[in-house]
MINU-109616 format. One line per field, with one value per atom (N, C-alpha, C): residue in one letter; residue number from 1; x, y, z; atom name. Coordinates in Angstrom, 2 decimals, decimal comma. Each point is the difference from the previous one (the first is absolute). Last residue first. Layout:
% MINU-109616
type [A / ...]
seq [NUM / ...]
px [X / ...]
py [Y / ...]
pz [Z / ...]
atom [CA / ...]
This chain:
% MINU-109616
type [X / X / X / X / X / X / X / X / X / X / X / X / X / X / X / X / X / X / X / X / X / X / X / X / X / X / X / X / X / X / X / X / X / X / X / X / X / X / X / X / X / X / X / X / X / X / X / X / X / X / X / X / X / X / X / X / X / X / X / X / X / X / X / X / X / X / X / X / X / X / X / X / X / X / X / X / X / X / X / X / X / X / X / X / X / X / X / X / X / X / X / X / X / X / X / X / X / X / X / X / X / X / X / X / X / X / X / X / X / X / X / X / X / X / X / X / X / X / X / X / X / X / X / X / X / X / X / X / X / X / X / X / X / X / X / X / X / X / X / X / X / X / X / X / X / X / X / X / X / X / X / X / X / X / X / X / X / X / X / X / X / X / X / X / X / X / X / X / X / X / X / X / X / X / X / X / X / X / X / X / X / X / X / X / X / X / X / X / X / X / X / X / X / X / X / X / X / X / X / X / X / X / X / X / X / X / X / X / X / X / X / X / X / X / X / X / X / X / X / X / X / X / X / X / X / X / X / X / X / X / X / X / X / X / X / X / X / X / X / X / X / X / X / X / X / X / X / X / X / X / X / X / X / X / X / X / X / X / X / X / X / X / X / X / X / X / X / X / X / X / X / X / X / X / X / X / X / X / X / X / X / X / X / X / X / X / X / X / X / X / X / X / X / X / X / X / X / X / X / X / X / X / X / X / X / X / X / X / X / X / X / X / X / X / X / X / X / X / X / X / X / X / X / X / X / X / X / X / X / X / X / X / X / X / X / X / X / X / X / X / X / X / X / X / X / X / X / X / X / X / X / X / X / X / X / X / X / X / X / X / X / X / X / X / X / X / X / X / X / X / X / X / X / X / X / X / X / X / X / X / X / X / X / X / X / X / X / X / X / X / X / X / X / X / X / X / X / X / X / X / X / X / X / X / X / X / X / X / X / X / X]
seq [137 / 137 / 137 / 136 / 136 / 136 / 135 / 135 / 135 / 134 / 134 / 134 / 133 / 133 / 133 / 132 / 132 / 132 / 131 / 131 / 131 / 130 / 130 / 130 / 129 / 129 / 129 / 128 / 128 / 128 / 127 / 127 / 127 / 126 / 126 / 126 / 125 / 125 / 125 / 124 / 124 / 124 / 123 / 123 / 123 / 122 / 122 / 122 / 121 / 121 / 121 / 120 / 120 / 120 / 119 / 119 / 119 / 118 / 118 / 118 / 117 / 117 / 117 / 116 / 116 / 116 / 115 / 115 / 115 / 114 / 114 / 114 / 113 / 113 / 113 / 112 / 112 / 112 / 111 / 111 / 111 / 110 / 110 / 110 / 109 / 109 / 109 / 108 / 108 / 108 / 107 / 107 / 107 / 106 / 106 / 106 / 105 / 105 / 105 / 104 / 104 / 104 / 103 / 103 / 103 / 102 / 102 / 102 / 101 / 101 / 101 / 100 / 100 / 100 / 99 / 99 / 99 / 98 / 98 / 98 / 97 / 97 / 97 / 96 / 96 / 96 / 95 / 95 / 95 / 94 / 94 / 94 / 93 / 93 / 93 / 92 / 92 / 92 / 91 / 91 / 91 / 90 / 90 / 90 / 89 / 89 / 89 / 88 / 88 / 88 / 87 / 87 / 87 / 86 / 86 / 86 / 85 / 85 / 85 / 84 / 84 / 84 / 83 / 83 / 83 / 82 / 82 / 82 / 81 / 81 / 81 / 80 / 80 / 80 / 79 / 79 / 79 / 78 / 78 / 78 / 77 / 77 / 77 / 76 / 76 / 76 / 75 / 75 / 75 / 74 / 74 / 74 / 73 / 73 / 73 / 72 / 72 / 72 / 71 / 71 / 71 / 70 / 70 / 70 / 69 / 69 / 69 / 68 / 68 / 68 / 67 / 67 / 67 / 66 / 66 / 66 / 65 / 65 / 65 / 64 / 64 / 64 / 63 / 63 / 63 / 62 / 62 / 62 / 61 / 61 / 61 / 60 / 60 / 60 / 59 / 59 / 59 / 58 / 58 / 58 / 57 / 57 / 57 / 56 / 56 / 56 / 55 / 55 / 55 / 54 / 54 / 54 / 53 / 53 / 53 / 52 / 52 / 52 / 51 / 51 / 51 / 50 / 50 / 50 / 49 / 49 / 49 / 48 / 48 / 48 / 47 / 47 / 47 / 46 / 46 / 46 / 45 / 45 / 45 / 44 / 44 / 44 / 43 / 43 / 43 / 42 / 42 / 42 / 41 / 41 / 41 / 40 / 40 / 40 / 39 / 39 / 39 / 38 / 38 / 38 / 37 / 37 / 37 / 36 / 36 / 36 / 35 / 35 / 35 / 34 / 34 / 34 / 33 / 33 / 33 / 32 / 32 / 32 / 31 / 31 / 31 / 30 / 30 / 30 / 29 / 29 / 29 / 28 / 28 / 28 / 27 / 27 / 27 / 26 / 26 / 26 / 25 / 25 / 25 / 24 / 24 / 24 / 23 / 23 / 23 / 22 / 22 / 22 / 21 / 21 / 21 / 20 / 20 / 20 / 19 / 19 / 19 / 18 / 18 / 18 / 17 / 17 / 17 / 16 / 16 / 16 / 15 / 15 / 15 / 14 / 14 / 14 / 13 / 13 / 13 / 12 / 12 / 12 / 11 / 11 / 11 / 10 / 10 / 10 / 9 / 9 / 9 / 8 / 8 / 8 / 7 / 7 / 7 / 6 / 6 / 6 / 5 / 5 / 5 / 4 / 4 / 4 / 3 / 3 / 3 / 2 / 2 / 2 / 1 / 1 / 1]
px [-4,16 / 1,08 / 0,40 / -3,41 / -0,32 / 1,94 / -1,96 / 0,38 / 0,01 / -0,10 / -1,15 / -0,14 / 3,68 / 0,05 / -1,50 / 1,36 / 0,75 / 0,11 / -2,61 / 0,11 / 0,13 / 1,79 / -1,65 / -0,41 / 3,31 / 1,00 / -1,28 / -0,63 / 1,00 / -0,24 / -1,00 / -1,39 / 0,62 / 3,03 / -0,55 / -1,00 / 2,29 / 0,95 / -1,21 / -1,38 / -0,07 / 0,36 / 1,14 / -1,35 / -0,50 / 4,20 / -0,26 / -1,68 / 1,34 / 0,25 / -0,11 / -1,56 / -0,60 / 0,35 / 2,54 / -1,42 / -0,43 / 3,18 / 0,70 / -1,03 / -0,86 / 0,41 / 0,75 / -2,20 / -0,59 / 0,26 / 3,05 / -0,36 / -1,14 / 4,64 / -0,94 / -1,26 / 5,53 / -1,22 / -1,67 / 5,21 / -0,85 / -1,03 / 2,08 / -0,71 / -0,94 / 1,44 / 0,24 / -0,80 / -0,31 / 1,18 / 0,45 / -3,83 / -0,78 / 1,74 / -0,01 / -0,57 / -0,35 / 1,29 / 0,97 / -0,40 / -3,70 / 0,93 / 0,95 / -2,20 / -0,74 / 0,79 / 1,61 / 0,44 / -0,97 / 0,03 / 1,26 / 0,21 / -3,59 / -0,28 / 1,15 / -0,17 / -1,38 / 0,42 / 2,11 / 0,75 / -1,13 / -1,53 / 1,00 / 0,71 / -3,60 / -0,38 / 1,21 / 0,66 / -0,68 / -0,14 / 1,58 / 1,27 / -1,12 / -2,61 / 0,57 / 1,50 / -2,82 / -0,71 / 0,68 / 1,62 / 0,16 / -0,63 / 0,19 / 0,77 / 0,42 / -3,93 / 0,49 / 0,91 / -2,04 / 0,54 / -0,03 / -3,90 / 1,37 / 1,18 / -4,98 / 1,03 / 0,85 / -3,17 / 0,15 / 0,86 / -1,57 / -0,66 / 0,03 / 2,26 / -1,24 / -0,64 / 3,45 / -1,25 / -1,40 / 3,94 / -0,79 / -0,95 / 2,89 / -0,82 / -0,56 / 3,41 / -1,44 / -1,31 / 4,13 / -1,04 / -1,41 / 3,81 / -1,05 / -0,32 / 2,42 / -1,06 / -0,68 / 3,85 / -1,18 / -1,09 / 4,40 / -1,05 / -1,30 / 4,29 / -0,17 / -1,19 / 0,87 / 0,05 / -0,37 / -1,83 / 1,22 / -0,07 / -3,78 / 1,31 / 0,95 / -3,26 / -0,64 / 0,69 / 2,33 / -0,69 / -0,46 / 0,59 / 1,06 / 0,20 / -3,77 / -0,33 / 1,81 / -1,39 / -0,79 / 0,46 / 2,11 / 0,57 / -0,88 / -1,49 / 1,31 / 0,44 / -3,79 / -0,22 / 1,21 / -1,24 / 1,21 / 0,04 / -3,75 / 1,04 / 0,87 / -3,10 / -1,15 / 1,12 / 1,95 / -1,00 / -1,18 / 3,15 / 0,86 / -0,88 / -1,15 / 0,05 / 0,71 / -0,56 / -1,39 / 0,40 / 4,02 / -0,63 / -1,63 / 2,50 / 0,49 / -0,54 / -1,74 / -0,10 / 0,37 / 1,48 / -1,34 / -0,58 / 4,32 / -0,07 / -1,80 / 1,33 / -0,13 / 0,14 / -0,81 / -1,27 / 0,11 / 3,70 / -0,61 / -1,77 / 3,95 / 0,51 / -1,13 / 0,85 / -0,30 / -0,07 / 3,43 / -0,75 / -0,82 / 2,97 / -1,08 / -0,72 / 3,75 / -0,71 / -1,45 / 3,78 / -0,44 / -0,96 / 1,23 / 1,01 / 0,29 / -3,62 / 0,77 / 1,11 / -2,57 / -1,02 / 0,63 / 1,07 / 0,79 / -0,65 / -1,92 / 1,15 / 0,64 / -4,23 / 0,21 / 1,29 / -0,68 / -0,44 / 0,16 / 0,17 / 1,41 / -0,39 / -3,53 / 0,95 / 1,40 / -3,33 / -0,63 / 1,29 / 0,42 / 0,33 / -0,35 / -0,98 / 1,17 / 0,35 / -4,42 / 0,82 / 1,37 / -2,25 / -0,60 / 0,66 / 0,63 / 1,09 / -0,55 / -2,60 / 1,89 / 0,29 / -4,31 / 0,33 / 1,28 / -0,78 / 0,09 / 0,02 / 0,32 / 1,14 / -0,27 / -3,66 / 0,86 / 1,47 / -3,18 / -0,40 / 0,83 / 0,93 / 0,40 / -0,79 / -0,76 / 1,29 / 0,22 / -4,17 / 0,53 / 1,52 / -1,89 / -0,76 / 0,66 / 1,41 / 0,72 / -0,50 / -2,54 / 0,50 / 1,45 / -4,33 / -0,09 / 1,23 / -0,53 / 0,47 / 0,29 / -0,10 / 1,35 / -0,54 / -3,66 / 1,16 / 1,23 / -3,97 / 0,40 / 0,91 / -4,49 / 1,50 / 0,39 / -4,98 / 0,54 / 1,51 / -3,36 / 0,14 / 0,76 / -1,18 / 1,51 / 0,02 / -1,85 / -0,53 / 1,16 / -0,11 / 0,15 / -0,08 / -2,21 / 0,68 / 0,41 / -2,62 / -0,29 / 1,35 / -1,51 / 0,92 / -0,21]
py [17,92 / 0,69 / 1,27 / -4,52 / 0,86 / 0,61 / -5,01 / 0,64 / 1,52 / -3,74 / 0,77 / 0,73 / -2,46 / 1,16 / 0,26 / -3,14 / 0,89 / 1,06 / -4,08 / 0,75 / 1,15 / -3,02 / 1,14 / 0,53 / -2,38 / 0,96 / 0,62 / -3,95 / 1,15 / 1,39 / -4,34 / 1,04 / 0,87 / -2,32 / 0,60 / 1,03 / -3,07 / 1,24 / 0,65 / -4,00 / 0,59 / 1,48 / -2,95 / 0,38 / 1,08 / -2,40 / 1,34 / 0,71 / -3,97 / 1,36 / 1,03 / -4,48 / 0,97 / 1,33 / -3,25 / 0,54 / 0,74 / -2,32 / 0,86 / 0,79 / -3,45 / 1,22 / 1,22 / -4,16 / 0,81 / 1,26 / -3,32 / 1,05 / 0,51 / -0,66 / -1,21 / 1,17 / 0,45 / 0,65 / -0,91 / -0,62 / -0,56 / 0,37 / 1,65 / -1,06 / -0,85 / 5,43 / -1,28 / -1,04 / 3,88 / -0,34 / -1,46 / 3,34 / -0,97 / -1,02 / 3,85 / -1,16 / -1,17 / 3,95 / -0,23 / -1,31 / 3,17 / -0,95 / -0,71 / 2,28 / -1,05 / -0,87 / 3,93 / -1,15 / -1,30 / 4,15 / -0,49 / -1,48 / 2,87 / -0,74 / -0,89 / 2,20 / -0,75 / -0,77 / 3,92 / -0,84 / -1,18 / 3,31 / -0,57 / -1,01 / 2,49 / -0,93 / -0,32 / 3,05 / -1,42 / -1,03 / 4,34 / -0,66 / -1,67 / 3,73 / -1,06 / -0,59 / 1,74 / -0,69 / -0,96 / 3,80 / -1,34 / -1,40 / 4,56 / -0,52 / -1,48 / 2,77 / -0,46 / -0,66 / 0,43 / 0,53 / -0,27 / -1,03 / -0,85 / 1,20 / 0,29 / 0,44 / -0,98 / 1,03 / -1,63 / 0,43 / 3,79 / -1,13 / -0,86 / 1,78 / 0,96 / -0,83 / -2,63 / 0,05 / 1,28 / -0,90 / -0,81 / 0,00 / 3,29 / 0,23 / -1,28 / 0,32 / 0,98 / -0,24 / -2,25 / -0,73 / 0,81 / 1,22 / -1,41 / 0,18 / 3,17 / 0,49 / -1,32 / -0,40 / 0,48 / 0,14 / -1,62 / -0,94 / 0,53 / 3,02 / -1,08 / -0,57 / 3,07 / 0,69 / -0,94 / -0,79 / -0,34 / 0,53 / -0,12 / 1,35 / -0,54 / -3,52 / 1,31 / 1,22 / -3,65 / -0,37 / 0,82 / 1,37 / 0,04 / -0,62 / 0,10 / 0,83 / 0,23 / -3,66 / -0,01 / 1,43 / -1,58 / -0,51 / 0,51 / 1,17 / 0,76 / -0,58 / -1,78 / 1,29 / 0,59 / -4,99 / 0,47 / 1,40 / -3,52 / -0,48 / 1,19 / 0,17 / -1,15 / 0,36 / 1,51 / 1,09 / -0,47 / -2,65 / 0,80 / 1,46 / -3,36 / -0,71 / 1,15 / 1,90 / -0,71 / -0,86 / 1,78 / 0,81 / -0,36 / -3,64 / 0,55 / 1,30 / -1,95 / -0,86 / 0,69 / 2,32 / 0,25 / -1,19 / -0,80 / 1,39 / 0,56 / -3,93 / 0,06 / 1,12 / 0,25 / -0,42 / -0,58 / 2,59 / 0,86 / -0,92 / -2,44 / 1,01 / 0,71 / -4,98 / 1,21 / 0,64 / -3,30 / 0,29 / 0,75 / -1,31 / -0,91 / 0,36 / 2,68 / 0,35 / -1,06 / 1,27 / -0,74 / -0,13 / 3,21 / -1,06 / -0,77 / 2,36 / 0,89 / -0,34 / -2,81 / -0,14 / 1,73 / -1,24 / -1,10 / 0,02 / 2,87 / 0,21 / -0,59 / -1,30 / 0,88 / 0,80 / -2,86 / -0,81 / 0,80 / 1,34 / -1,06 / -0,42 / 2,15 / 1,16 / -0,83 / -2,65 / 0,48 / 0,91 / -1,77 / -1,00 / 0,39 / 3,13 / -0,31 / -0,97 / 0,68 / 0,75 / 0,22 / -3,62 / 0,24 / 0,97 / -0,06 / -0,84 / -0,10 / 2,92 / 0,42 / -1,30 / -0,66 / 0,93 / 0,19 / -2,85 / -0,76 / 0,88 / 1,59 / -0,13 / -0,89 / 1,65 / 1,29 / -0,56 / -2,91 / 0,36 / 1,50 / -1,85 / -0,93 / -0,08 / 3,12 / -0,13 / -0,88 / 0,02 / 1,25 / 0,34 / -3,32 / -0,42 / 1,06 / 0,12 / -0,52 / -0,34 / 2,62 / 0,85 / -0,81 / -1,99 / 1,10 / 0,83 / -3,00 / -1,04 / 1,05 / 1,87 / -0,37 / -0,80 / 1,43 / 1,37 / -0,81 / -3,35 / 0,98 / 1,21 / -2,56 / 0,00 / 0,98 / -2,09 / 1,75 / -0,47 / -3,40 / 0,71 / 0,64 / -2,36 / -0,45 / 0,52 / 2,06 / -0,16 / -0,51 / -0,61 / 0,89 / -0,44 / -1,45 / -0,11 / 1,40 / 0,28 / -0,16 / -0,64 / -0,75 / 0,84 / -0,25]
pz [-5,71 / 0,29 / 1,15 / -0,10 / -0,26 / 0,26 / -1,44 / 0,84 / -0,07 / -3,10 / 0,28 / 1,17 / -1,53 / -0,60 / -0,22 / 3,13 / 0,22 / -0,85 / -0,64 / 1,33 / 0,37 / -3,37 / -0,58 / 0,67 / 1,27 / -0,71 / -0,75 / 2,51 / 0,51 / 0,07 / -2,50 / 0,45 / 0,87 / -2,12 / -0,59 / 0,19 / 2,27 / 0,11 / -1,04 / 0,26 / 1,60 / -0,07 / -3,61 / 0,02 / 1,54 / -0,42 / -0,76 / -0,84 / 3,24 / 0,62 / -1,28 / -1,33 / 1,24 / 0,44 / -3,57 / -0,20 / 0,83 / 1,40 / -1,10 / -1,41 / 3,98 / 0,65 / -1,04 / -1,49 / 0,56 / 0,86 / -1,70 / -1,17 / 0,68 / 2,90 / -0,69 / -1,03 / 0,63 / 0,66 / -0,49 / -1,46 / 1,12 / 0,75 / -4,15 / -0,22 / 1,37 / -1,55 / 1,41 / -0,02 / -2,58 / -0,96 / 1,69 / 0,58 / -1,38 / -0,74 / 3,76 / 0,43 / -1,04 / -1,65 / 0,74 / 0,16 / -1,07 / -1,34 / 0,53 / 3,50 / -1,32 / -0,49 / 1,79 / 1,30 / -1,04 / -1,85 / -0,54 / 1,38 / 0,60 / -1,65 / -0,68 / 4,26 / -0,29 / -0,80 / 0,56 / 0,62 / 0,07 / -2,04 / -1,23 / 1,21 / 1,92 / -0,82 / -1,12 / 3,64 / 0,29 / -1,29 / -1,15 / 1,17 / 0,12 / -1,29 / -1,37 / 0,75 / 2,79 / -0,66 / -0,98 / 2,07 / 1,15 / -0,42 / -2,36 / 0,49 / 0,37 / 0,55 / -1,18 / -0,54 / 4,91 / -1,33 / -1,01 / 3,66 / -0,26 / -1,48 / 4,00 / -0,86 / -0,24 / 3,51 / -0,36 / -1,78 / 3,28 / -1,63 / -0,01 / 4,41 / -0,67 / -1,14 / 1,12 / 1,18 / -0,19 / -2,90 / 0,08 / 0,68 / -0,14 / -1,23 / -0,25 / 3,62 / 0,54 / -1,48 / -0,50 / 1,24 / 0,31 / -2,98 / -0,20 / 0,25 / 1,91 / -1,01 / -0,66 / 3,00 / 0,59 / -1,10 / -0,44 / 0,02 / 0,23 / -0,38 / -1,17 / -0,17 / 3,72 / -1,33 / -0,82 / 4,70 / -0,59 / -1,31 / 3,00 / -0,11 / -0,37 / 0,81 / -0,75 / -0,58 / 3,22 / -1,48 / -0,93 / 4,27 / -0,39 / -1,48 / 3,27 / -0,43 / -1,01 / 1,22 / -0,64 / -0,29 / 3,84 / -1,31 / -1,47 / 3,97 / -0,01 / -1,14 / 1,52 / -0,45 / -0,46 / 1,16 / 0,26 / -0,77 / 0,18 / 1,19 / 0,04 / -3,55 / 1,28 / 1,10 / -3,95 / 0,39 / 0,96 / -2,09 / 1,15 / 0,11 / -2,73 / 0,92 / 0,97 / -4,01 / 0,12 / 1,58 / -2,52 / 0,61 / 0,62 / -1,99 / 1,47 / 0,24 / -3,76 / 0,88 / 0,94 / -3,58 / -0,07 / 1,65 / -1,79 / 0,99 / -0,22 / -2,39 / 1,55 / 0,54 / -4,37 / 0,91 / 1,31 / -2,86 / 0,44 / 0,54 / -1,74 / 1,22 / 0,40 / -2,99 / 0,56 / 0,78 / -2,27 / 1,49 / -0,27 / -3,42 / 0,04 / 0,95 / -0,32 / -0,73 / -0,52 / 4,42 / -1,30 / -0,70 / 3,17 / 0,13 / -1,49 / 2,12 / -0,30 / -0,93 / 2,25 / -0,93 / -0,65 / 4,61 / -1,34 / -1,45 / 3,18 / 0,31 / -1,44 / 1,20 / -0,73 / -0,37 / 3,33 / -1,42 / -0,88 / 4,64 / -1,02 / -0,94 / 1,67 / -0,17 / -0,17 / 1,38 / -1,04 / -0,91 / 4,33 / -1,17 / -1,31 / 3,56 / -0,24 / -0,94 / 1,42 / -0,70 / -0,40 / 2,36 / -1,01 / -1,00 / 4,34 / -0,69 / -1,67 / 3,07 / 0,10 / -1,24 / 1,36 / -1,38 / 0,26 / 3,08 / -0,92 / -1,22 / 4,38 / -0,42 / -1,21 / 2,40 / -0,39 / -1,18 / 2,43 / -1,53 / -0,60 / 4,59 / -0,88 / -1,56 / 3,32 / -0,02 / -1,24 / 1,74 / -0,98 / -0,42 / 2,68 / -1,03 / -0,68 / 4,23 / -0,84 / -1,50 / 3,06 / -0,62 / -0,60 / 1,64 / -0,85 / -0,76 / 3,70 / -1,24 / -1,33 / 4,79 / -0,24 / -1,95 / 2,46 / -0,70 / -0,29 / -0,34 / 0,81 / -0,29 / -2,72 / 0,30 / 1,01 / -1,16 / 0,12 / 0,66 / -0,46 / -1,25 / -0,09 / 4,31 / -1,25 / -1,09 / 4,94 / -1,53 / -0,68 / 5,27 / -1,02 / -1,37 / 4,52 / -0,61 / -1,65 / 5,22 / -1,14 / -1,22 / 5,57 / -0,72 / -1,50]
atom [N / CA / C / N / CA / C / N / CA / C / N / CA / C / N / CA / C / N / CA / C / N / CA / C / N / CA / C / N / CA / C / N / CA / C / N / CA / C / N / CA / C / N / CA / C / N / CA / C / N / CA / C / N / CA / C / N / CA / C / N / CA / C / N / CA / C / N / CA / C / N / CA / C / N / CA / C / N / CA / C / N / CA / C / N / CA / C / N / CA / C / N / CA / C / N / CA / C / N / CA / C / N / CA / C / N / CA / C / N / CA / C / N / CA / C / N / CA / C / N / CA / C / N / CA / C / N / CA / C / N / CA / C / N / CA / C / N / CA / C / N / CA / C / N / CA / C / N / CA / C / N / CA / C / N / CA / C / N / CA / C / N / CA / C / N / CA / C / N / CA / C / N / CA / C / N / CA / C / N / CA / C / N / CA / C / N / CA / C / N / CA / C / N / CA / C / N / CA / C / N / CA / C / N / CA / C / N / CA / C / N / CA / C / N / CA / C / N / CA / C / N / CA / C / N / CA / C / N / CA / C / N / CA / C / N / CA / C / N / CA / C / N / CA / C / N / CA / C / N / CA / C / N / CA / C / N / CA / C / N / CA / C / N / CA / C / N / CA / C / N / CA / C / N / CA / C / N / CA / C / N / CA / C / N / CA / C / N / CA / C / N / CA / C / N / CA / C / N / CA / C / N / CA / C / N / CA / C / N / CA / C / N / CA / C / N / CA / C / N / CA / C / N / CA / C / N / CA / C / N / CA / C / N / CA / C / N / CA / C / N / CA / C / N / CA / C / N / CA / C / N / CA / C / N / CA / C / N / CA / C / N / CA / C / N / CA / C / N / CA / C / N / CA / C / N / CA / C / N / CA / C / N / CA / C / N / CA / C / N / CA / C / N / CA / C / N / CA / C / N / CA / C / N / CA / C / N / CA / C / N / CA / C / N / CA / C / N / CA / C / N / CA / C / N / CA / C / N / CA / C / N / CA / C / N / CA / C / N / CA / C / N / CA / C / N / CA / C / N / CA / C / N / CA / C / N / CA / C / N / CA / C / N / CA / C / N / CA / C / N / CA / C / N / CA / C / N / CA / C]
């Protein structure tokens, strides 16, 4: 009697394999889509690159959600004008980069912040923010 090939998974592994990658974009997206949520919320959060995340993960796992992302009056048009271009507004630009700039300076009045890190991130934010305004409108 010939043994069966260990390469070639069975139907049952096959289709929890899928199950269970189905549900890691679900959560993916969802955490994504609370992030962004709270990132409504408060103004240190950003809103529109996790919802850029959750529509992206919920387009592996969850069409319905993705396609509800896309059609949402407010968020939809990011997303779509990223994914078509990779676009960033104008807008959004100078939103990004003053909340950048003012998180900089901010960070610079907290003695306890040690000094490489009070050097770095705003260097970090910096290349950010050149990033983001070579970005296409």
């Amino acid at each position: 009697m010939p043994r069966p090939d260990p390469i070639i998974p069975d139907e049952a592994r096959v289709v929890l394999r899928r199950r269970i990658t189905m549900l890691v974009w679900r959560a993916v997206a969802v955490v994504a889509g609370l992030l962004g949520v709270v990132g409504v919320m408060l103004p240190v959060v950003p809103t529109v690159p996790f919802l850029l995340v959750a529509a992206w993960a919920a387009g592996k796992g969850w069409p319905s959600f993705e396609r509800w992302l896309l059609n949402h009056e407010h968020y939809g048009p990011p997303i779509r004008r990223w994914r078509e271009q990779g676009a960033i507004s104008r807008r959004a630009k100078w939103f990004s980069t003053l909340m950048m700039a003012s998180s900089a300076v901010g960070m610079q009045f907290f003695g306890t912040i040690p000094l490489w890190l009070r050097i770095g991130v705003p260097v970090v934010m910096g290349c950010v923010a050149v990033w983001i305004w070579m970005r296409p409108e």
